[in-house]
Structure formats: structure tokens, C-alpha cells
C-alpha positions in Angstrom: 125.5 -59.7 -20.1 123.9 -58.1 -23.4 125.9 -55.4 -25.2 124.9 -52.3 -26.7 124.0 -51.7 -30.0 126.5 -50.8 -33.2 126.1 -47.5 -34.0 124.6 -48.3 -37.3 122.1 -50.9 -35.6 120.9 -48.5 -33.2 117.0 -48.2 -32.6 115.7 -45.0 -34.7 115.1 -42.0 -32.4 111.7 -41.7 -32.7 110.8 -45.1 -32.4 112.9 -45.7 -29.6 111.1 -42.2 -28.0 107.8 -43.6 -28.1 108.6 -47.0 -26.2 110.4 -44.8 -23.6 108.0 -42.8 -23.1 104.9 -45.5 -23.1 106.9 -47.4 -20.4 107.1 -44.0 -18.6 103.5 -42.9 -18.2 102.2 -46.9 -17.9 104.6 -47.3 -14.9 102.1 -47.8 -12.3 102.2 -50.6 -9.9 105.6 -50.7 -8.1 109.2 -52.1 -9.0 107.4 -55.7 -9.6 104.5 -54.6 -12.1 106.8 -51.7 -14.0 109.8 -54.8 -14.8 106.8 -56.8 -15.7 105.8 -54.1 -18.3 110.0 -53.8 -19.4 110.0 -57.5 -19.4 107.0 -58.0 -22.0 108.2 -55.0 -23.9 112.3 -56.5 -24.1 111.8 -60.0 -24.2 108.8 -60.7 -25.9 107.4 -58.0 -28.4 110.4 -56.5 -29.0 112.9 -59.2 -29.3 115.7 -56.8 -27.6 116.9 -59.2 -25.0 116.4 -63.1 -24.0 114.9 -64.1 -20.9 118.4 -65.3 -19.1 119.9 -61.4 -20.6 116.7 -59.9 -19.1 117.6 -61.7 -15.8 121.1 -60.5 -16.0 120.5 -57.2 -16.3 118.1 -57.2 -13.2 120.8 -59.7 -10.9 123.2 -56.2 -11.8 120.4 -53.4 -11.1 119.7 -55.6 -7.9 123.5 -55.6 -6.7 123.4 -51.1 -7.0 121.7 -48.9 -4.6 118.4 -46.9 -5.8 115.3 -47.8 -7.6 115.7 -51.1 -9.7 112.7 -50.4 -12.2 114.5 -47.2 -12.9 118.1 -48.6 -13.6 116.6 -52.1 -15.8 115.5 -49.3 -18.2 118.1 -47.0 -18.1 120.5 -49.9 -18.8 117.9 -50.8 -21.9 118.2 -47.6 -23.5 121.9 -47.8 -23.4 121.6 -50.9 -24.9 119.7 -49.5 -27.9 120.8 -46.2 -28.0 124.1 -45.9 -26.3 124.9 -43.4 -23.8 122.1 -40.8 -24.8 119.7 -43.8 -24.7 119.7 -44.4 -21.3 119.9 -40.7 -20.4 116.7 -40.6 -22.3 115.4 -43.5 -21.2 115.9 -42.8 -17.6 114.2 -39.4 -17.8 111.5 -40.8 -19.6 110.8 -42.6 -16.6 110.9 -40.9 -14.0 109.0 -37.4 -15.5 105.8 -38.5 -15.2 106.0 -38.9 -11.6 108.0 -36.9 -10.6 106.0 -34.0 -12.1 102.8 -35.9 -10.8 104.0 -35.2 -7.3 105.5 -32.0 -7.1 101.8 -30.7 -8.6 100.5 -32.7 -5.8 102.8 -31.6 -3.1 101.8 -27.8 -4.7 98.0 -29.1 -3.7 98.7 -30.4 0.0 100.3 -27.6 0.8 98.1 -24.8 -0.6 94.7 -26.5 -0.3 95.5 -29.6 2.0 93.0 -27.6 4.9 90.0 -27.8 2.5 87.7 -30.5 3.8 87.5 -32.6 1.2 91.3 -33.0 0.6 91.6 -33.5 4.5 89.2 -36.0 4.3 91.2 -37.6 1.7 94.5 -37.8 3.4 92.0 -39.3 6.1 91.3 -42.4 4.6 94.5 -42.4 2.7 96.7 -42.5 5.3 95.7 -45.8 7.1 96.4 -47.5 3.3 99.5 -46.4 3.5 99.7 -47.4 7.3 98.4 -50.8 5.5 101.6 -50.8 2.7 104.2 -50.5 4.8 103.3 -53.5 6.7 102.6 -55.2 3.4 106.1 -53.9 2.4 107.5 -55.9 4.9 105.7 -59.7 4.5 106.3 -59.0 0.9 110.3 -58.0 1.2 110.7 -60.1 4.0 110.4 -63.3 1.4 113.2 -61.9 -0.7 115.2 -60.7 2.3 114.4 -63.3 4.9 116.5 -66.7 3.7 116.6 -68.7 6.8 116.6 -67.6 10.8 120.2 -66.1 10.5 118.6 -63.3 8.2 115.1 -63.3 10.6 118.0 -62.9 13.8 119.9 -59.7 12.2 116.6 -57.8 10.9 115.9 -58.2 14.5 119.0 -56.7 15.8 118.4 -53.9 13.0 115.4 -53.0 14.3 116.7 -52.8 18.2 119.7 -51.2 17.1 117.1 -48.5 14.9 114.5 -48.7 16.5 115.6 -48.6 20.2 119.0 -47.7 20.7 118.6 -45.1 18.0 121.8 -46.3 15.6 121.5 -44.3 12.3 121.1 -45.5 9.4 124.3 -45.7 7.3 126.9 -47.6 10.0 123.7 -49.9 11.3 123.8 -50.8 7.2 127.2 -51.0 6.7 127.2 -53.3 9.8 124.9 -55.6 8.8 126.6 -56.1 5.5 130.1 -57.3 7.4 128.3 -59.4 9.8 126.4 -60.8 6.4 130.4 -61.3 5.4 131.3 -63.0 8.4 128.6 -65.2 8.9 128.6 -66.5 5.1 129.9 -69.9 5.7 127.8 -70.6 9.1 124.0 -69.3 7.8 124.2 -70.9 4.5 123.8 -74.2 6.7 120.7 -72.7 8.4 119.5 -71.2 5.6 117.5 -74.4 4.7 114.7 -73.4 8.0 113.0 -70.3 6.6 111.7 -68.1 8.8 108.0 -68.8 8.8 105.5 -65.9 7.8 103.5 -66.4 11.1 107.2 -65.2 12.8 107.3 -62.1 11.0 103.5 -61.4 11.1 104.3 -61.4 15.1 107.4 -59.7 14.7 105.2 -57.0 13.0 102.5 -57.2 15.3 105.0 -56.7 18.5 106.8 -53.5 16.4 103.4 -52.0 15.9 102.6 -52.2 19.7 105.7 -51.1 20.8 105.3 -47.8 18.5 101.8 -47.2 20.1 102.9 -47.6 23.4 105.9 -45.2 22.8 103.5 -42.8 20.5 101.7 -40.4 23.2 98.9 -38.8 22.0 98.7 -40.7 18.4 98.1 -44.1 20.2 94.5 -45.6 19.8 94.0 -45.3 23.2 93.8 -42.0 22.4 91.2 -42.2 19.6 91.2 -38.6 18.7 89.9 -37.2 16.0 91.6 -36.5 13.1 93.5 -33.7 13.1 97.1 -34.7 11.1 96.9 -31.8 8.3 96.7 -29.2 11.0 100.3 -30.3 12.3 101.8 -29.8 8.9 104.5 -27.3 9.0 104.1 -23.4 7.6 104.4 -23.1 3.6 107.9 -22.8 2.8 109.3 -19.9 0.9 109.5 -20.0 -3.1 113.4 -18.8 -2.2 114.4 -21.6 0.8 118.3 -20.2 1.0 121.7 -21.8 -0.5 122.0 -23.9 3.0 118.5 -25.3 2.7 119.3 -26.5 -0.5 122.5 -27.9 0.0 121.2 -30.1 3.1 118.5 -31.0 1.0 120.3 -32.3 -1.9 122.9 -34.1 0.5 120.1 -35.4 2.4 118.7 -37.3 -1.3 122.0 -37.9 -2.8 122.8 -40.0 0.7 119.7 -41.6 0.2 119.8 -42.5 -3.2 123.6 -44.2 -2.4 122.9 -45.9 0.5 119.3 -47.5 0.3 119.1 -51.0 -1.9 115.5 -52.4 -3.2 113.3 -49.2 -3.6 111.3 -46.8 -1.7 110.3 -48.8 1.1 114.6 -49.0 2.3 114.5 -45.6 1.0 111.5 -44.5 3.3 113.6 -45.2 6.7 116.5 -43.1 6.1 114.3 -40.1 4.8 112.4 -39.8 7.6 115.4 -40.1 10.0 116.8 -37.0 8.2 113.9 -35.2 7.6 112.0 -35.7 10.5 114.3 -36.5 13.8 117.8 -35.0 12.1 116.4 -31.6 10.8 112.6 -31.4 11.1 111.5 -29.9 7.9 108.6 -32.6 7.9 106.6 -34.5 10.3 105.7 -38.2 10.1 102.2 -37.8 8.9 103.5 -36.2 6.0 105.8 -39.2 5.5 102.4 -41.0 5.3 100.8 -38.8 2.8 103.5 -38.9 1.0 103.9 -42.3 0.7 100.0 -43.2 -0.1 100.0 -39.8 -2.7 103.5 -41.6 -3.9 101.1 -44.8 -5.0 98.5 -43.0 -6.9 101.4 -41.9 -9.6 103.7 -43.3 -12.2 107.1 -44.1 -12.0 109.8 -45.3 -9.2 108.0 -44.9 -5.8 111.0 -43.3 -4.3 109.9 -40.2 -6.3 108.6 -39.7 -2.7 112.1 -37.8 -2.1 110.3 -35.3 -4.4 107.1 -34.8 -2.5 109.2 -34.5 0.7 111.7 -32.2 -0.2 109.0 -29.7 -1.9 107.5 -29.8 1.6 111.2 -29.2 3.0 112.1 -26.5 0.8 109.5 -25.3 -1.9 109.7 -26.2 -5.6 112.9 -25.4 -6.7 114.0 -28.0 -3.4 112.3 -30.5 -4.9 113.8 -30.1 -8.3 117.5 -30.1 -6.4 116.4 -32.8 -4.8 115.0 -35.0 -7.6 117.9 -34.5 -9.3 120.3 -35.7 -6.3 117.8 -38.5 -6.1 118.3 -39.9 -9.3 121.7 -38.6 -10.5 123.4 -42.0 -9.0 121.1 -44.4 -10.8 122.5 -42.9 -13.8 126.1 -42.2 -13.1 126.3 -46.1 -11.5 124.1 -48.0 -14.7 125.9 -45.4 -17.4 129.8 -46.0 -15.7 129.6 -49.9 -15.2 127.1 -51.1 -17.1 129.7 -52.4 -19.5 131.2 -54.3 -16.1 128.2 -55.5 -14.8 129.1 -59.0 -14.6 132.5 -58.5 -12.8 130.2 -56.1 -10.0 127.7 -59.0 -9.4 130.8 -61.4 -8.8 132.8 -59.4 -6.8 134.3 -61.6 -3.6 132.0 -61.2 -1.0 129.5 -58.7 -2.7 126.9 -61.2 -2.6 127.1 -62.0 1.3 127.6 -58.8 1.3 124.1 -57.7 0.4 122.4 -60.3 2.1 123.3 -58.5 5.3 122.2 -55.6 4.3 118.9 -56.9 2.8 118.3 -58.5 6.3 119.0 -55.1 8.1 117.1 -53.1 5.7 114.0 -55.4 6.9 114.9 -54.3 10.1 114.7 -50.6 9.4 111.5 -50.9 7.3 110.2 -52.3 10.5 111.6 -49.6 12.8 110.0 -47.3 10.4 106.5 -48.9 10.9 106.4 -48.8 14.7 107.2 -44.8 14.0 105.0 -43.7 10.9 101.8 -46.1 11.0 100.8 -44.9 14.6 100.7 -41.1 13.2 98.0 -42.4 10.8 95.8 -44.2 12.5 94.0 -41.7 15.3 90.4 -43.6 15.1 88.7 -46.5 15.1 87.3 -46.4 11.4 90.4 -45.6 10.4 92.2 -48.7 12.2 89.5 -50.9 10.6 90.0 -48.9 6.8 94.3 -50.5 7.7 93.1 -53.9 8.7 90.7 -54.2 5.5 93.3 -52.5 3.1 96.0 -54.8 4.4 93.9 -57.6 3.7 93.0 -56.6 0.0 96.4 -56.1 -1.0 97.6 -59.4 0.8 95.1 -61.8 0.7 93.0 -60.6 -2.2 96.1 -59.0 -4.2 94.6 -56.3 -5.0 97.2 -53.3 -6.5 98.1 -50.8 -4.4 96.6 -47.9 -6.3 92.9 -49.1 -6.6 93.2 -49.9 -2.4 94.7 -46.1 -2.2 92.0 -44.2 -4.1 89.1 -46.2 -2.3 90.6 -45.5 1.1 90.4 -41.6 -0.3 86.8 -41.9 -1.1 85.6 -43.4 2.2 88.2 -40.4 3.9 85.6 -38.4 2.0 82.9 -39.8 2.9 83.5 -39.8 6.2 83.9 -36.2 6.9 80.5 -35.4 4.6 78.6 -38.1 7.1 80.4 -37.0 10.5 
């Protein structure tokens, strides 16, 4: 593992500032496409790290809960500035979205009504409907080593998705049986689970969440009518106990979710929604496919959510619960990363849990995407958005804003 800087080798302040801060506001794309940018910026123009260092420090961001992207650069400012450096570094980071979507959750809330922004969300929402689907062919390569791993996202998703097992034993769980079962699924991990198996997987969660949705099934075919749902505007002054739930409600989800927003989505909504109802699951949806349109982490989604929970100062309580482990866990063992990634068992150990986090993802599809897809344009907008950003690898943010514009559209033809 690199080490950080001398003191008197250190990067000057306002140099280091501006790469910070470029990486920052250019962090579009997801975890994938912002390491790409830290990659090119490290490795090759900079000359900071060496590919196998770079890879290194990602195999240690990979084995800590909370956004990768986000702890790869706070562990690269330590490296060049110290301490300070990746305090700096991380914040860098993570301001431009999270200011990005607490303006917008300040729009959805006090203009979200207004046709134009309804129609919006309208076509947004099947995109995001599309994502999260995506988010689960795309994880399930990483997660999915073999039929052992296909066999316990199953049981995850039962466990979730039926039997209604919360979030942080099913997880914990998982990671013992991924323990226990080292020795016998690394001789089965050789027969991948195929992608038509998950595709039907999918396919049979989705149907399951229609059949168990009510009114939002297609059946149904309702117009939309989502943003009326919303819950009232919540008061500039939300009360000490609003705030406290709230920030236990992130810091639990910041410790306890491995991979990025889409593990982090599942246990949000089973707090926010079924455990204390400050939103519904069409604002999950929105605040997921605004979440896209913005810079930094995607799990700056905890921000959007809690200002609907709670107001602004919520969201800045709960951004900072949100974040303060990524710091506190890079910052404190950064200079023992290698002895965390070989810890006995950590290892089999995470694969468990990366095979039950598939699971929940998928529990969390057959409960959100219905809520977003209440007509028949709309469930052709999913199908075509699904297809651009699997097929035609198309970025997210491009699919997101076209979906908006045809949401538009839609309400100025109909």
C-alpha cells in the first residue's frame, strides 16, 4: 500500500485544491466513471500512484462500508496532503452534489405540483425504474461468482422481500453463511450463474411486486398521479427527535451498506418508508433518477430524502451522518489497510454479504419500480431506457434527462 507524503514533499495547497475540486464537480457517471476520472488523474497525468498502488487502494475502499468513489479520494488526499488532505479531498467531493440535491429537493417540494416539473418526474421515474434493474445485471457480475452466490441472493430476497427480515441481521447473516460455506462454493464457483438466470430472476421479482402492488399495478393503468401522494412540506424547525432518527437512520446506513447507493437504496427505504413513513416510494424513485442528473457519490440520495424527511437543516444532519464514516474508517486505518483486506475470513466474509445485498437490491425493485410505472408509455419509456443503458451503454445521465423531456412532452400533448 502507498504511503503518504513527507511533510516537506507534500503537494502545495493550492495546487492540490484545484485537482480536488475538478475531480469534484466532473464526478458525474457513477462509482465506475468517477474512479476512472481518479484513475487517469493518479496514475497517469499525475504520476501520484502505480497502477498495482491504485488497485490497492480500491481492494481497501472495496473491503469498508459506504461509497467507494468517495473513500479512493479521500485516501488520495491523505496521501498528498496528510490528514487535512483527505478531509479536504472528501468534501471536495461530495459538495457539489450534495448542494445539487438539497436545491433540488427545495424544488420538488415547493414547485413539484407545477405541470411541467410533474411531467418531468413523469418520464423520469420509469428511468430510474430502468436503473435499478440495470443495477442489478450490472452488480450481479461482481456479486454473482458461481450458483452458491445466485442461491443466497435468492434466499435474501425471500427472506427481504417476503418474510420481511430487516436489513442489518439478513446482512450480517449472509456474511457468516459466506464464512461457512468458504471451502464448499469455491468448488462451484467455476459455473457462473448465467445472465439469462438473473434476467428471469428479475423478471419473476418484478411480477411478484405488481401482483402484490394494488392500485400501482399496470393492470391498473392509471394516470399519473405520484406527486400528488407526496407528503405535506415539512417544517424549517422538524424537532430534536426528528433529527436524531434521522441522523441514526444515515449513520446506520452509511455503516452497514457495502458497494454504493444502489445497497444503500434498500435499507433507506425500509426506514424511511415501512419503519417511520416520512417518505413514500415514489419519492425514493425521484430521488434516485434526480440523484443521477448530479455530481458526486450517488448515495447523496440520503440527502434528497432526508430534506423531504425533515426540512433543510435534516438534510444537512443527515449528510453529515452519511458521510462522517467514510472519513473516520479511510482517515483511522488507512495506514492499516493491508492488514483490513487480509483479515481471516474478511474476504468470505464479504462475499456473503455481496450475494445478499443482490438480494435486497432485488427486493427493493419488486417494491419501488411498480410505484413508477402507472401507464403504458411510461412502461415502454423503462423497457427503451433499460435497453439504452444495457445494450447501447449509454450513461445514465443522458437516458435520465431524455426520459424528463418526453415526461414533458407528454403532459403538453395529453
Amino acid at each position: 500500500m502507498p504511503q503518504p507524503l513527507p511533510p516537506a514533499e507534500r503537494d502545495p495547497w493550492p495546487a492540490f485544491l484545484r485537482t480536488m475540486a475538478w475531480i469534484g464537480v466532473n464526478s458525474f457517471g457513477g462509482p465506475v466513471a468517477q474512479i476512472g476520472v481518479m484513475r487517469e488523474i493518479a496514475v497517469e497525468q499525475r504520476r501520484w500512484l502505480s497502477d498495482a498502488e491504485f488497485l490497492n487502494v480500491m481492494s481497501f475502499a472495496n473491503a469498508l462500508p459506504g461509497p467507494e468513489a468517495l473513500e479512493i479520494v479521500i485516501h488520495l488526499g491523505r496521501l498528498r496532503r496528510g490528514i487535512a488532505g483527505g478531509i479536504v479531498a472528501g468534501l471536495l467531493f461530495i459538495a457539489p452534489g450534495f448542494l445539487s440535491l438539497a436545491g433540488l429537493a427545495f424544488v420538488y417540494q415547493t414547485w413539484g405540483q407545477l405541470p411541467a416539473i410533474e411531467g418531468f418526474l413523469d418520464g423520469v421515474r420509469p428511468v430510474a425504474a430502468a436503473l435499478v434493474v440495470f443495477a442489478v445485471l450490472r452488480l450481479a457480475g461482481k456479486a454473482l461468482r458461481g450458483w452458491p452466490a445466485f442461491g443466497l441472493m435468492l434466499a435474501a430476497f425471500a427472506a427481504h422481500g417476503l418474510g420481511g427480515v430487516p436489513f442489518v441481521p439478513l446482512l450480517l447473516g449472509c456474511g457468516v453463511v459466506g464464512v461457512l460455506l468458504a471451502a464448499q462454493r469455491r468448488k462451484l464457483e467455476e459455473r457462473q450463474a448465467p445472465t439469462w438466470a438473473v434476467l428471469a430472476l428479475v423478471a419473476g421479482a418484478l411480477a411478484l411486486g405488481w401482483a402484490l402492488g394494488g392500485a400501482s399495478q399496470p393492470a391498473a393503468l392509471a394516470p399519473p398521479r405520484a406527486h400528488a401522494e407526496v407528503l405535506p412540506l415539512p417544517s424549517l424547525d422538524p424537532g430534536a427527535d426528528r433529527l436524531w432518527a434521522i441522523a441514526w437512520v444515515e449513520l446506520q446506513a452509511a455503516l452497514v451498506t457495502f458497494g454504493g447507493a444502489y445497497t444503500l437504496l434498500p435499507f433507506l427505504r425500509e426506514q424511511m418508508v415501512d419503519v417511520h413513513g416520512w417518505v413514500t416510494d415514489v419519492q425514493v424513485m425521484d430521488a434516485l433518477a434526480l440523484g443521477e442528473t448530479t455530481p458526486g457519490p450517488l448515495v447523496s440520495v440520503g440527502v434528497f430524502l432526508a430534506w423531504l424527511a425533515g426540512g433543510p437543516l435534516a438534510a444537512l444532519v443527515g449528510g453529515f451522518f452519511l458521510f462522517l464514516p467514510s472519513f473516520v474508517l479511510v482517515l483511522g486505518l488507512g495506514r492499516h489497510a493491508a492488514r483490513v483486506d487480509a483479515l481471516p475470513g474478511s474476504r468470505d466474509f464479504l462475499w456473503g454479504v455481496s450475494a445478499g445485498t443482490m438480494g435486497l437490491i432485488l427486493a427493493l425493485s419488486s417494491q419501488i419500480v411498480p410505484a413508477g410505472l402507472r401507464s403504458p408509455w411510461q412502461i415502454g419509456l423503462a423497457v427503451g431506457a433499460f435497453l439504452a443503458v444495457w445494450r447501447m451503454r449509454v450513461e445514465a445521465l443522458p437516458v435520465v434527462l431524455v426520459g424528463g423531456l418526453l415526461g414533458i412532452a407528454s403532459r403538453w400533448l395529453g
